[in-house]
C-alpha positions as CSV (number, residue, x, y, z in Angstrom):
1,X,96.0,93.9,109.3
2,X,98.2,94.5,106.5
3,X,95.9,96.5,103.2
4,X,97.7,95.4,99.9
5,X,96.9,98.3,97.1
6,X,95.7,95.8,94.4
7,X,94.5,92.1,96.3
8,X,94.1,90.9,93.0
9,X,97.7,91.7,91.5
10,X,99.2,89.0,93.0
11,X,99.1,85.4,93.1
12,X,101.4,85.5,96.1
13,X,98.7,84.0,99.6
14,X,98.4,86.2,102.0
15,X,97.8,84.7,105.3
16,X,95.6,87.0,108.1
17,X,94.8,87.1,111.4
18,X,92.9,90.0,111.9
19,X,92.1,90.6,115.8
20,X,88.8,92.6,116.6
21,X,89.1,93.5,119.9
22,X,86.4,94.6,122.1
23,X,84.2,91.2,121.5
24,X,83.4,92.5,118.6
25,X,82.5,89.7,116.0
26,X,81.2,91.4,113.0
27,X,83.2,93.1,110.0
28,X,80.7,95.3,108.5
29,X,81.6,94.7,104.9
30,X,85.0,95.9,106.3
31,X,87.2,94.7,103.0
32,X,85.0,91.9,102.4
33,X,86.6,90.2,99.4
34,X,89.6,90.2,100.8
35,X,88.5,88.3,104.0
36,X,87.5,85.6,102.2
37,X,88.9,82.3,103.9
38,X,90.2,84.8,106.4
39,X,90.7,83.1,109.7
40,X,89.4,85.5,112.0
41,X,90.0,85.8,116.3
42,X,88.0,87.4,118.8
43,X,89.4,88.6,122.1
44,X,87.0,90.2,124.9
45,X,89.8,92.6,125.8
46,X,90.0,96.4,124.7
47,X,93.0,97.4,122.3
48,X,94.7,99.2,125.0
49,X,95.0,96.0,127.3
50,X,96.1,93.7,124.5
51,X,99.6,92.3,125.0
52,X,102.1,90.5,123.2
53,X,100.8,87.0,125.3
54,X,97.6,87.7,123.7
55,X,99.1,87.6,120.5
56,X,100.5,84.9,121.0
57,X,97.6,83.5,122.3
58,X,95.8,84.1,119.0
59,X,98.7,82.7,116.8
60,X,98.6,79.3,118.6
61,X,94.5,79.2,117.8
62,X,94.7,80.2,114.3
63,X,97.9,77.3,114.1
64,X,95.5,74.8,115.7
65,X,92.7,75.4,113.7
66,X,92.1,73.1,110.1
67,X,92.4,75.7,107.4
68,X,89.9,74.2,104.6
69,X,89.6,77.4,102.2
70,X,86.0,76.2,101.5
71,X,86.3,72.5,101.2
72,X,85.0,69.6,103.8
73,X,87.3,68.1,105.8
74,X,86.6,65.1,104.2
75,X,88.0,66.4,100.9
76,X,90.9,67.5,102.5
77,X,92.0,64.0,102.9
78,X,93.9,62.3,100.3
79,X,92.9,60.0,98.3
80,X,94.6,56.8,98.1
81,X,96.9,55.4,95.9
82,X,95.8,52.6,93.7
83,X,99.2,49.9,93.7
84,X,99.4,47.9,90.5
């Protein structure tokens, strides 16, 4: 996973996968602001057995998956347009 020196110094969205290998589903306050929204995967394999079909693997779960950055899906919809 890509560290930016200053998270907050750009308004540019930075869009992570990060990939804890190992089954391992927590992050230990492991850059916690930054992980915010962050769509995370977790793969029962070690590091050393991870391949590039696993990768691609996880980038066709995170592409499936409704990114809501903190809203319902309901307000995710939108709202219809009133016709005069």
């Amino acid at each position: 996973m890509p560290v930016r020196s200053s998270p907050q110094a750009s308004g540019a969205v930075v869009k992570n996968l990060p990939i804890p290998t190992g089954a391992e589903s927590r992050i230990s306050n492991f850059l916690l602001w930054q992980l915010a929204y962050t769509e995370i995967y977790v793969t029962d394999l070690m590091w050393p057995d991870f391949r590039k079909s696993h990768l691609v693997d996880a980038v066709i779960d995170y592409q499936s998956r409704e990114r809501r950055f903190g809203r319902t899906s309901a307000q995710l919809e939108p709202e219809p347009v009133e016709r005069a």
